[in-house]
PDB file of N, CA, C and O in Angstrom:
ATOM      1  N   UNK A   1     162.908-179.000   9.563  1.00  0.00           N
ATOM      2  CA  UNK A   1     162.729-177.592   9.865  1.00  0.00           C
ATOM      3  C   UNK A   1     163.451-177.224  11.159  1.00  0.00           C
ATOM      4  O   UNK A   1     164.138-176.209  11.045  1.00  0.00           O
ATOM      5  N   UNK A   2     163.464-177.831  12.426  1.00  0.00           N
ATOM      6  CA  UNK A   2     163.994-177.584  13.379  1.00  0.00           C
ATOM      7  C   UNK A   2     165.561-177.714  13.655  1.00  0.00           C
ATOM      8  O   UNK A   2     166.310-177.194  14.482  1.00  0.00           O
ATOM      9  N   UNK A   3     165.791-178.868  12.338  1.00  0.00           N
ATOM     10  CA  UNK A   3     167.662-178.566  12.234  1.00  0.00           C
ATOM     11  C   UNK A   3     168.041-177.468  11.831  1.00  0.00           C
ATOM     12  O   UNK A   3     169.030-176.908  12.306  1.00  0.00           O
ATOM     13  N   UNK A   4     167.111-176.835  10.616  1.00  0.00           N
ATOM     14  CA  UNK A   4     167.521-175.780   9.678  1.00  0.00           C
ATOM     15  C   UNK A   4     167.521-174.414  10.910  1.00  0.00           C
ATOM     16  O   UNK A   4     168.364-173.517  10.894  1.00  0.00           O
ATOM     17  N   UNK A   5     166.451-174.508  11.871  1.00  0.00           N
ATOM     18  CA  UNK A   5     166.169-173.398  12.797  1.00  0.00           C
ATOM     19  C   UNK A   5     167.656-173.856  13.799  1.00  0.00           C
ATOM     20  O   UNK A   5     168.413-172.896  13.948  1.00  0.00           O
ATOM     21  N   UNK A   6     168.026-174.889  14.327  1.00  0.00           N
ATOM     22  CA  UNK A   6     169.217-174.741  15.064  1.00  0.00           C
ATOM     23  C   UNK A   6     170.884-174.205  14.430  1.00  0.00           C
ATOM     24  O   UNK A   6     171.886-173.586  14.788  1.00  0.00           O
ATOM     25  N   UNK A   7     170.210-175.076  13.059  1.00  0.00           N
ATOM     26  CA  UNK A   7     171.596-174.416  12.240  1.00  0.00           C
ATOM     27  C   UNK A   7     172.100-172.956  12.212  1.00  0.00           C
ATOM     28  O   UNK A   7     173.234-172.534  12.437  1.00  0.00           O
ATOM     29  N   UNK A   8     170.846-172.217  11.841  1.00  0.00           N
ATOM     30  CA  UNK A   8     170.653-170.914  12.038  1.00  0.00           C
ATOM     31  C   UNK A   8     170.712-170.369  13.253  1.00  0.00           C
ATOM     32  O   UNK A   8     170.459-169.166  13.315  1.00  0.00           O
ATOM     33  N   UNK A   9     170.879-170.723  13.866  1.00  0.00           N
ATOM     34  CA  UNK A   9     170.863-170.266  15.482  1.00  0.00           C
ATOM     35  C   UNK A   9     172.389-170.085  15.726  1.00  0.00           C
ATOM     36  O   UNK A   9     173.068-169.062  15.819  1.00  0.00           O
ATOM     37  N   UNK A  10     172.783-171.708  15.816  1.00  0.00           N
ATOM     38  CA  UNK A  10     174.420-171.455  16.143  1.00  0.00           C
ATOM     39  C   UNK A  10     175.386-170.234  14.976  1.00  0.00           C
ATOM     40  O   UNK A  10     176.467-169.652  15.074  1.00  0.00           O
ATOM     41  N   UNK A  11     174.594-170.273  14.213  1.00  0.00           N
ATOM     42  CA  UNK A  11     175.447-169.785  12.678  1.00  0.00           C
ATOM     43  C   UNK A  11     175.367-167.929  13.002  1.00  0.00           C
ATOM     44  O   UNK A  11     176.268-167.119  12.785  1.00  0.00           O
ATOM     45  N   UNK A  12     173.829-167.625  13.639  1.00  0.00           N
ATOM     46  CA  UNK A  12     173.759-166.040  13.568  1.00  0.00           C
ATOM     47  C   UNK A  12     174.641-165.441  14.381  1.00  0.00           C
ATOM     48  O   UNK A  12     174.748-164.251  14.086  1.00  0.00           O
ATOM     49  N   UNK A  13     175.512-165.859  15.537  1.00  0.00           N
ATOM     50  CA  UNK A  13     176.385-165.132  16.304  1.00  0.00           C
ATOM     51  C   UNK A  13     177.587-164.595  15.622  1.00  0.00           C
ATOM     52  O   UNK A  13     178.065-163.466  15.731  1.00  0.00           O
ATOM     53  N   UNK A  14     178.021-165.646  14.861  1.00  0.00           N
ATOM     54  CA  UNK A  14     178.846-165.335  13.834  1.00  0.00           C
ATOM     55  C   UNK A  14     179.183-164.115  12.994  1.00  0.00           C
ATOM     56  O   UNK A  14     179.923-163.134  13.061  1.00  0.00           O
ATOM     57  N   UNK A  15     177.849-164.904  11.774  1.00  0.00           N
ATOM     58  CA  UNK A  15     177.332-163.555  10.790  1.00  0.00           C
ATOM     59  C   UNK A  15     177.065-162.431  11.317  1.00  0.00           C
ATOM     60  O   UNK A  15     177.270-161.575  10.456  1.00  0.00           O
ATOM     61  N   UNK A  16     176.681-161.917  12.372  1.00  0.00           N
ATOM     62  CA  UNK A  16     175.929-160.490  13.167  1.00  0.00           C
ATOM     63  C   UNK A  16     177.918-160.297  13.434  1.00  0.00           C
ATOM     64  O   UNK A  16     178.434-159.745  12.462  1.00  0.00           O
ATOM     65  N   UNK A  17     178.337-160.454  13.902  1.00  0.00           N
ATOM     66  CA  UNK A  17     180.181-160.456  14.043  1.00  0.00           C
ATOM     67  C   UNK A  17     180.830-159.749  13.447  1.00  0.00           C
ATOM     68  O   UNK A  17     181.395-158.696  13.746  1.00  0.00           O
ATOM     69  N   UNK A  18     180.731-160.717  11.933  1.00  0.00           N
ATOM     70  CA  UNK A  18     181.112-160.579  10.712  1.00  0.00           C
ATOM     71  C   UNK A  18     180.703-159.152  10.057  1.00  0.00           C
ATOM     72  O   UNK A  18     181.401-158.431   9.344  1.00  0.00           O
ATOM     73  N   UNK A  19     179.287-158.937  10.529  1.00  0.00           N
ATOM     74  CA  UNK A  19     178.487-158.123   9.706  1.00  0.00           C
ATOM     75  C   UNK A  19     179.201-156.663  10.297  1.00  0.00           C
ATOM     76  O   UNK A  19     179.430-155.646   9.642  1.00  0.00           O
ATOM     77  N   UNK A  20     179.502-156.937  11.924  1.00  0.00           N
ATOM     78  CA  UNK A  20     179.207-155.882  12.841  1.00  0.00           C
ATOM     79  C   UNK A  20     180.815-155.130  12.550  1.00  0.00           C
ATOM     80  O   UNK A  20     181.014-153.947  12.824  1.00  0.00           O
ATOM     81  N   UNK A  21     181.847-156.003  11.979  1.00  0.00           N
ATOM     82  CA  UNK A  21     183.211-156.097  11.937  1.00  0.00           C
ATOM     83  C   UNK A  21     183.329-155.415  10.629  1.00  0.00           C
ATOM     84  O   UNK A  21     184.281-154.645  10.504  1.00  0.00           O
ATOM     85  N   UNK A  22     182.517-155.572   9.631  1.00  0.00           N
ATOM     86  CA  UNK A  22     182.637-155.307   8.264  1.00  0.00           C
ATOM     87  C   UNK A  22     182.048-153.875   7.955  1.00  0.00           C
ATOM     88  O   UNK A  22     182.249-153.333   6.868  1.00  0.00           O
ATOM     89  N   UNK A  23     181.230-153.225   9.075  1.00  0.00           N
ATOM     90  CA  UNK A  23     180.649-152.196   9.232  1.00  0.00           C
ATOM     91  C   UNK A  23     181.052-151.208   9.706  1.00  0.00           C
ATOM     92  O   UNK A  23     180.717-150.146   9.181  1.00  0.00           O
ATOM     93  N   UNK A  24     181.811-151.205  10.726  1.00  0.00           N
ATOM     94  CA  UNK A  24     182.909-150.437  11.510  1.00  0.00           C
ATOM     95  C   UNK A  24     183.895-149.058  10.545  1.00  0.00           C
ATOM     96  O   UNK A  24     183.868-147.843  10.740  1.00  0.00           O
ATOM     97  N   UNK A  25     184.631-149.794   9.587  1.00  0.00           N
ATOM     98  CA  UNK A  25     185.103-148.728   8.906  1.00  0.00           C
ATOM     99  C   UNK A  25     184.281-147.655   8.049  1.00  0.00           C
ATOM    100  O   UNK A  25     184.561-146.482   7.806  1.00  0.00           O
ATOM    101  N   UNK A  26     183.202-148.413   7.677  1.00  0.00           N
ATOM    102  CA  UNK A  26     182.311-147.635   6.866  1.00  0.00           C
ATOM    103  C   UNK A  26     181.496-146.236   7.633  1.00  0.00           C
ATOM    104  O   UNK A  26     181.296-145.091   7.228  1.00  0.00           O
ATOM    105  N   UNK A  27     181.141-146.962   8.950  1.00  0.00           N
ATOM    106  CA  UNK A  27     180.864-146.058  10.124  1.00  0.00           C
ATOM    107  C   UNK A  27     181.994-144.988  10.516  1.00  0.00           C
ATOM    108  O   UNK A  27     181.827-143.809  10.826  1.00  0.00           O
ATOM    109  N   UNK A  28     182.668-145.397  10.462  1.00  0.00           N
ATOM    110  CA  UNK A  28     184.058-144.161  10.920  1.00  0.00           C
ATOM    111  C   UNK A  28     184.004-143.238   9.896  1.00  0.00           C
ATOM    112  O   UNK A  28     183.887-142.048  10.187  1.00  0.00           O
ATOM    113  N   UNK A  29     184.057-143.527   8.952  1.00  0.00           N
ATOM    114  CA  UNK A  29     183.974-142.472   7.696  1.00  0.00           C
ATOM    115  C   UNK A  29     182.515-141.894   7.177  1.00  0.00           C
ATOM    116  O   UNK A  29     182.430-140.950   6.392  1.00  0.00           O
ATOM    117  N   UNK A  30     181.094-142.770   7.866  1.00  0.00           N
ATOM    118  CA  UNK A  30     180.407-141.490   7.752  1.00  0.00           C
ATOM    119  C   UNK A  30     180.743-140.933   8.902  1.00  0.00           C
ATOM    120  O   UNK A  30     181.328-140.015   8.328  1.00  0.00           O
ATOM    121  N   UNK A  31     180.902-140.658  10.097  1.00  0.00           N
ATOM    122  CA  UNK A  31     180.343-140.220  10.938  1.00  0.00           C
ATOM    123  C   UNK A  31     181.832-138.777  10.672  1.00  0.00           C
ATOM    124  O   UNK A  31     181.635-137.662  11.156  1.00  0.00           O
ATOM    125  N   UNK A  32     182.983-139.031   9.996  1.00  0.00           N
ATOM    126  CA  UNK A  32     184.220-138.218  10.044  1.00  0.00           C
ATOM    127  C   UNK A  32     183.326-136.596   9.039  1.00  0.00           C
ATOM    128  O   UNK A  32     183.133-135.403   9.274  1.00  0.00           O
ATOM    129  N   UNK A  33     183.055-137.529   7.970  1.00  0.00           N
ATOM    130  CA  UNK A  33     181.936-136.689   7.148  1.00  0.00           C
ATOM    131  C   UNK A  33     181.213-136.107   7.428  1.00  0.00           C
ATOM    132  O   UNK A  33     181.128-134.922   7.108  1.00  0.00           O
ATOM    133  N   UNK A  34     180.341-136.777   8.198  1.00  0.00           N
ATOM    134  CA  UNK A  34     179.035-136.147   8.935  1.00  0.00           C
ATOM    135  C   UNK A  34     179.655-134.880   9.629  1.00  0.00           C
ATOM    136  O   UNK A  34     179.313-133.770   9.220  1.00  0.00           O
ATOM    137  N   UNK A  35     180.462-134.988  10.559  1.00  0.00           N
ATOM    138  CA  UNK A  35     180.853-133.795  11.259  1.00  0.00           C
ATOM    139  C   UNK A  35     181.117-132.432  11.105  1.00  0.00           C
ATOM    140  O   UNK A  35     181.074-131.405  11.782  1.00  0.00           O
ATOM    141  N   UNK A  36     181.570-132.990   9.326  1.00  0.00           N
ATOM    142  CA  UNK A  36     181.900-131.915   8.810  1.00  0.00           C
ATOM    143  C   UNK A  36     180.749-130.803   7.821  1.00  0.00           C
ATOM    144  O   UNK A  36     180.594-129.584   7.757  1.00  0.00           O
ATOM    145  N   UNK A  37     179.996-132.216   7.032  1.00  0.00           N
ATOM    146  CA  UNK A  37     179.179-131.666   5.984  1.00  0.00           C
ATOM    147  C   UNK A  37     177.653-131.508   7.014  1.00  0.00           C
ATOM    148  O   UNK A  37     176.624-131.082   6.490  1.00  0.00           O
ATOM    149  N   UNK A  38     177.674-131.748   7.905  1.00  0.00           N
ATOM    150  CA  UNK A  38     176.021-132.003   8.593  1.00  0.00           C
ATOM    151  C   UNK A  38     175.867-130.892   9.775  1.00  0.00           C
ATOM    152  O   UNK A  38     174.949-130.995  10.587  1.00  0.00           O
ATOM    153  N   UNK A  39     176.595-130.068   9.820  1.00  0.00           N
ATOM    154  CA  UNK A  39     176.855-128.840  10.489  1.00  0.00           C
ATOM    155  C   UNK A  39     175.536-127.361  10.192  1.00  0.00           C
ATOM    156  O   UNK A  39     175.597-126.851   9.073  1.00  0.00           O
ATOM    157  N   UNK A  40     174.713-126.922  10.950  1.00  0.00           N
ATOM    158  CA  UNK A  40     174.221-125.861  10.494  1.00  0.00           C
ATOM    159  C   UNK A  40     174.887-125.032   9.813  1.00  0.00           C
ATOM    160  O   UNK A  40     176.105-125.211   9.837  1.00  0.00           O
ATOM    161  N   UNK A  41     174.428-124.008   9.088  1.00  0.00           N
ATOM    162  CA  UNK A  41     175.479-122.752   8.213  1.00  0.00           C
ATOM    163  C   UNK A  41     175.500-121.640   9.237  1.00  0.00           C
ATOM    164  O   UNK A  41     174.540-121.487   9.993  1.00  0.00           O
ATOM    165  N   UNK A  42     176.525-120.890   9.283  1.00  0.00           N
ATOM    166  CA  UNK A  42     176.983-120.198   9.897  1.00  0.00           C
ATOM    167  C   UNK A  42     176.431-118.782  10.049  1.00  0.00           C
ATOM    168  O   UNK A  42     175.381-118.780   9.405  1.00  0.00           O
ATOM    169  N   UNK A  43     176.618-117.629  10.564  1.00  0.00           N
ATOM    170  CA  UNK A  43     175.701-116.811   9.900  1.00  0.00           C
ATOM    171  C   UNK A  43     176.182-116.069   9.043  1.00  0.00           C
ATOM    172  O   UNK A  43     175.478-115.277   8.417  1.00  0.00           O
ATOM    173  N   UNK A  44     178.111-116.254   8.767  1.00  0.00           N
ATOM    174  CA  UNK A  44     178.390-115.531   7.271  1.00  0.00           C
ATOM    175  C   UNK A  44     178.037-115.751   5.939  1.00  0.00           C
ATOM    176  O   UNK A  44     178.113-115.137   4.875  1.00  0.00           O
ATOM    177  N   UNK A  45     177.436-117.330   6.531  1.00  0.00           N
ATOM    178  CA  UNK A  45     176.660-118.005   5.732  1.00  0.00           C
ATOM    179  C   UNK A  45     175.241-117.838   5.204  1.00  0.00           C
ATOM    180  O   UNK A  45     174.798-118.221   4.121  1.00  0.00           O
ATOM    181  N   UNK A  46     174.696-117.273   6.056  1.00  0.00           N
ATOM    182  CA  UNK A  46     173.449-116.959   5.493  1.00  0.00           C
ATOM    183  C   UNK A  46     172.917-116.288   4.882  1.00  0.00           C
ATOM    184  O   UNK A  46     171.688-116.257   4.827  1.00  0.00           O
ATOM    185  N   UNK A  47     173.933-115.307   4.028  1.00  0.00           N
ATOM    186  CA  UNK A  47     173.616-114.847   2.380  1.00  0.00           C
ATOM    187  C   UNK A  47     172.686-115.748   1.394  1.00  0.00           C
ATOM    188  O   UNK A  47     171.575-115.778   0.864  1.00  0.00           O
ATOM    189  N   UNK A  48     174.194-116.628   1.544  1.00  0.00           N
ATOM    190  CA  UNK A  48     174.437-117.612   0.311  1.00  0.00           C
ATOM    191  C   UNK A  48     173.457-118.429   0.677  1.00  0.00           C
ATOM    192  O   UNK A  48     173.176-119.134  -0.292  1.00  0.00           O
ATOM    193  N   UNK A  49     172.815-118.675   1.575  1.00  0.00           N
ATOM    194  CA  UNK A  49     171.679-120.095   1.847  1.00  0.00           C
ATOM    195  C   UNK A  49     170.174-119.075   1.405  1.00  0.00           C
ATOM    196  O   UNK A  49     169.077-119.553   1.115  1.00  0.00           O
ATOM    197  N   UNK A  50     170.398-118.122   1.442  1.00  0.00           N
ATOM    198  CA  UNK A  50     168.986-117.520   1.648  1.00  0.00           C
ATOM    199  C   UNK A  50     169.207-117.328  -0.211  1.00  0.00           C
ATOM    200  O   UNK A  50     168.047-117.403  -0.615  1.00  0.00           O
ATOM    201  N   UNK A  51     169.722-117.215  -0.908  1.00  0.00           N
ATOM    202  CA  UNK A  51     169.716-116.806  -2.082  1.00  0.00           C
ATOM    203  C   UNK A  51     169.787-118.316  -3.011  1.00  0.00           C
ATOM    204  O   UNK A  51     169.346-118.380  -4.158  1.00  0.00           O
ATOM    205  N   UNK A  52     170.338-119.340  -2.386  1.00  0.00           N
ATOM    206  CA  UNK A  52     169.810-120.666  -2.732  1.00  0.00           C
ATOM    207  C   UNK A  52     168.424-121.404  -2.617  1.00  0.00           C
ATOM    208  O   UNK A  52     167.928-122.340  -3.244  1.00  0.00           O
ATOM    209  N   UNK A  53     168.004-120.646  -1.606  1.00  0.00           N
ATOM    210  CA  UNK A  53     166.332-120.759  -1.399  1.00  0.00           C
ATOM    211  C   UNK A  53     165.502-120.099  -2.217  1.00  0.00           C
ATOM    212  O   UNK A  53     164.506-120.603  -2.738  1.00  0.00           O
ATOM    213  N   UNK A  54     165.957-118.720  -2.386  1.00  0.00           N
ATOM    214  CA  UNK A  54     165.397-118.172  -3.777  1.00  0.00           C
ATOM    215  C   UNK A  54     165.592-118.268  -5.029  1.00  0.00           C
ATOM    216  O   UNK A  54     164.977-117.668  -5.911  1.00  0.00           O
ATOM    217  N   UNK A  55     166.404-118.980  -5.142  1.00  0.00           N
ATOM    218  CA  UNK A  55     166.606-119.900  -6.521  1.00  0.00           C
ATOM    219  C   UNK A  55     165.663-121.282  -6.658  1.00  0.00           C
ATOM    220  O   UNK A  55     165.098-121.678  -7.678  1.00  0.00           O
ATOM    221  N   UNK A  56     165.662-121.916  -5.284  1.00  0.00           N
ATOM    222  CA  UNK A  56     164.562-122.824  -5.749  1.00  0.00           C
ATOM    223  C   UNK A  56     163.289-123.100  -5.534  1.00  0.00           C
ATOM    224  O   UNK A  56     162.582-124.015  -5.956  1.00  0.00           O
ATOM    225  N   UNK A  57     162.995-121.892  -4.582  1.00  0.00           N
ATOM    226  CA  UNK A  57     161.806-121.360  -4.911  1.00  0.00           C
ATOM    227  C   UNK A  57     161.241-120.735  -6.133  1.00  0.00           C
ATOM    228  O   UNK A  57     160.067-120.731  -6.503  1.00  0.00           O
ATOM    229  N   UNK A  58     162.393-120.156  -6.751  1.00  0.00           N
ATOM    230  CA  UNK A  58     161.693-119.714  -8.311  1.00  0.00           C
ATOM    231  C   UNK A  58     161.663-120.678  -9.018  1.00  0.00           C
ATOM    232  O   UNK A  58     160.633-120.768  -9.686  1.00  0.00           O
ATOM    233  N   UNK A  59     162.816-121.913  -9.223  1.00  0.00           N
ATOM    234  CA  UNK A  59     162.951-122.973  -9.819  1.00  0.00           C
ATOM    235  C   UNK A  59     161.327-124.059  -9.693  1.00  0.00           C
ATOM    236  O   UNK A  59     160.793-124.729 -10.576  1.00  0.00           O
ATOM    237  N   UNK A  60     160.844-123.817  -7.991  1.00  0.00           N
ATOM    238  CA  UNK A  60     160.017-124.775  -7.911  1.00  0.00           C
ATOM    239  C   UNK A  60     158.493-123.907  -8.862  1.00  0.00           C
ATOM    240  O   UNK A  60     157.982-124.397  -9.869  1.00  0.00           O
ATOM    241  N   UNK A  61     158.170-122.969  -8.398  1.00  0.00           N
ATOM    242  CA  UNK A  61     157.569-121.986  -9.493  1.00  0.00           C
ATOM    243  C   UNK A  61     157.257-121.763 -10.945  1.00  0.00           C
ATOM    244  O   UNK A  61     156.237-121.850 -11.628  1.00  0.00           O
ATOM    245  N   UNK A  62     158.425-121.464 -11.150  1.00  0.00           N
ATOM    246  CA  UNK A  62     158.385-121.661 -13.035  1.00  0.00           C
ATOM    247  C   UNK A  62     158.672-123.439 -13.558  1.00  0.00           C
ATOM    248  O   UNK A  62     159.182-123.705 -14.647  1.00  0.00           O
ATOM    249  N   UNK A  63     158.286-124.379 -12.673  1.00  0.00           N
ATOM    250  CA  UNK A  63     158.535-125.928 -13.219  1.00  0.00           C
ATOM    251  C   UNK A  63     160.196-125.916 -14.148  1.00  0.00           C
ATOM    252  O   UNK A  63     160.285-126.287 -15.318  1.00  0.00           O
ATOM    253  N   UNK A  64     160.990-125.578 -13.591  1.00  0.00           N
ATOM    254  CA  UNK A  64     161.984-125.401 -14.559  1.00  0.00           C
ATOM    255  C   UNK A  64     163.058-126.708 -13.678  1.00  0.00           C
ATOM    256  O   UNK A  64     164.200-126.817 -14.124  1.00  0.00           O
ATOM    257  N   UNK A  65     162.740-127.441 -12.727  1.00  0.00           N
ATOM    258  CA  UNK A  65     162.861-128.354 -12.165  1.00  0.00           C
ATOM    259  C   UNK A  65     163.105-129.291 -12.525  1.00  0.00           C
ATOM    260  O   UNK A  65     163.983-130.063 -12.141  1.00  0.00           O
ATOM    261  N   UNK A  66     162.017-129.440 -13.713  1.00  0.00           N
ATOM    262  CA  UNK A  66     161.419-130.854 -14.490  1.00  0.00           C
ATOM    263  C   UNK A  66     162.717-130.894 -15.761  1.00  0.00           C
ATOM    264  O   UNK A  66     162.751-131.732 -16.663  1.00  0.00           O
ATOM    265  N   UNK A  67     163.475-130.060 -15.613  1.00  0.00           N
ATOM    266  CA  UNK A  67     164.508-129.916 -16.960  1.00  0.00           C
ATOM    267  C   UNK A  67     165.799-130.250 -16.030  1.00  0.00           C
ATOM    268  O   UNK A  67     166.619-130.633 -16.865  1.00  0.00           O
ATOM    269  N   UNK A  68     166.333-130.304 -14.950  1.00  0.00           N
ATOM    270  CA  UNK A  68     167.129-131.021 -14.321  1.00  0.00           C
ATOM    271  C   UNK A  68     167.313-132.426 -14.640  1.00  0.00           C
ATOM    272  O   UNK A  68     166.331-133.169 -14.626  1.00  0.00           O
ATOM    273  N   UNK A  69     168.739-132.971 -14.992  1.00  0.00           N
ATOM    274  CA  UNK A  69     169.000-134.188 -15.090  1.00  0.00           C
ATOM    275  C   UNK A  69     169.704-134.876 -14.116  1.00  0.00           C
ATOM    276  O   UNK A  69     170.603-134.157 -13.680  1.00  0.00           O
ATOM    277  N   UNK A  70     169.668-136.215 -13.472  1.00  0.00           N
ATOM    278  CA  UNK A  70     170.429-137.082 -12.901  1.00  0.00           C
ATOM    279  C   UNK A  70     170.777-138.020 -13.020  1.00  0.00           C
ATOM    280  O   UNK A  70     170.091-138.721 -13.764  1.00  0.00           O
ATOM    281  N   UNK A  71     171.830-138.564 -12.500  1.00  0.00           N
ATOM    282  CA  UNK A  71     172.530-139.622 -12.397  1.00  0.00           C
ATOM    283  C   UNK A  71     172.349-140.489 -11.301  1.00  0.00           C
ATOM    284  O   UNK A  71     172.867-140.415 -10.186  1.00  0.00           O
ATOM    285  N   UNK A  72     171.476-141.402 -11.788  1.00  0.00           N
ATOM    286  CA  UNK A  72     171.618-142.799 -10.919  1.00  0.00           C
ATOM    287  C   UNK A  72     172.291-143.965 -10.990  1.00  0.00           C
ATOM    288  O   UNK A  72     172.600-144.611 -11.992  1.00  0.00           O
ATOM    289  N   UNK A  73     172.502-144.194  -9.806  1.00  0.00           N
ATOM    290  CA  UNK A  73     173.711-145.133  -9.616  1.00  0.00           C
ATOM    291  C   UNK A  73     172.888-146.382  -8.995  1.00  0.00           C
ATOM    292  O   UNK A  73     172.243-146.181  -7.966  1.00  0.00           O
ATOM    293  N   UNK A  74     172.892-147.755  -9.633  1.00  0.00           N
ATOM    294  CA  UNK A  74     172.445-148.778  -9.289  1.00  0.00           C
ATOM    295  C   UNK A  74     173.616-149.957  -8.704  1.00  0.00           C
ATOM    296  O   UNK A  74     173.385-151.025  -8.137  1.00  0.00           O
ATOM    297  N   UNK A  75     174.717-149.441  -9.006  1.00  0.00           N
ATOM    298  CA  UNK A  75     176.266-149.800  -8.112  1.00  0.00           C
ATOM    299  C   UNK A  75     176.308-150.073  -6.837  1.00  0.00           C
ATOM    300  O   UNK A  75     177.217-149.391  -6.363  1.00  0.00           O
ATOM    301  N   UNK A  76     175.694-150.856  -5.836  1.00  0.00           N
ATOM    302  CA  UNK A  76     175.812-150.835  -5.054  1.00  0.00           C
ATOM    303  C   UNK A  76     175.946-152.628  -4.361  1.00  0.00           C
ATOM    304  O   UNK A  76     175.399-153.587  -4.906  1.00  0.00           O
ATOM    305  N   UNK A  77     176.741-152.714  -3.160  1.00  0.00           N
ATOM    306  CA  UNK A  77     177.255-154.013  -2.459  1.00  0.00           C
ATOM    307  C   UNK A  77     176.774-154.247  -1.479  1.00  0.00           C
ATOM    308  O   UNK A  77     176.836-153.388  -0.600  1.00  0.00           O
ATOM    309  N   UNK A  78     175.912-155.838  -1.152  1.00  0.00           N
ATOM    310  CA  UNK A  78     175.351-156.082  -0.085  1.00  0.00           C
ATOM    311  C   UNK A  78     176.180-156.914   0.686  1.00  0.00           C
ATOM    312  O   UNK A  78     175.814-157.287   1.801  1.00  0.00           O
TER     313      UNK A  78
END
């Protein structure tokens, strides 16, 4: 047990490296995204947001919700 715990020891500086190296691009591109799509709406904007709210407020209302379909994606890389 205590080899397996040193093995792991010398080995995690590495992997955390590896991990931290392999993460980097993925980070650049949310955060390029983010900037763009994660923005409050504007206030020429706030027609169109207030009339999307009243759409799903009626949507949440009349259960017409429950007739929405999606797509899940179980595609994913660890």
């Amino acid at each position: 047990m205590a080899k397996a715990a040193t093995s792991l020891g010398s080995k995690l500086p590495i992997i955390m490296k590896g991990m931290m190296e392999s993460s980097k691009p993925k980070l650049a591109t949310f955060v390029k995204y983010a900037k763009v799509e994660l923005v409050p709406p504007k206030m020429s904007e706030m027609p169109e947001v207030m009339a999307g709210f009243g759409r799903l407020m009626r949507s949440a209302k009349s259960g017409a919700w429950k007739q929405y379909t999606m797509k899940v994606n179980f595609d994913f890389h660890i």
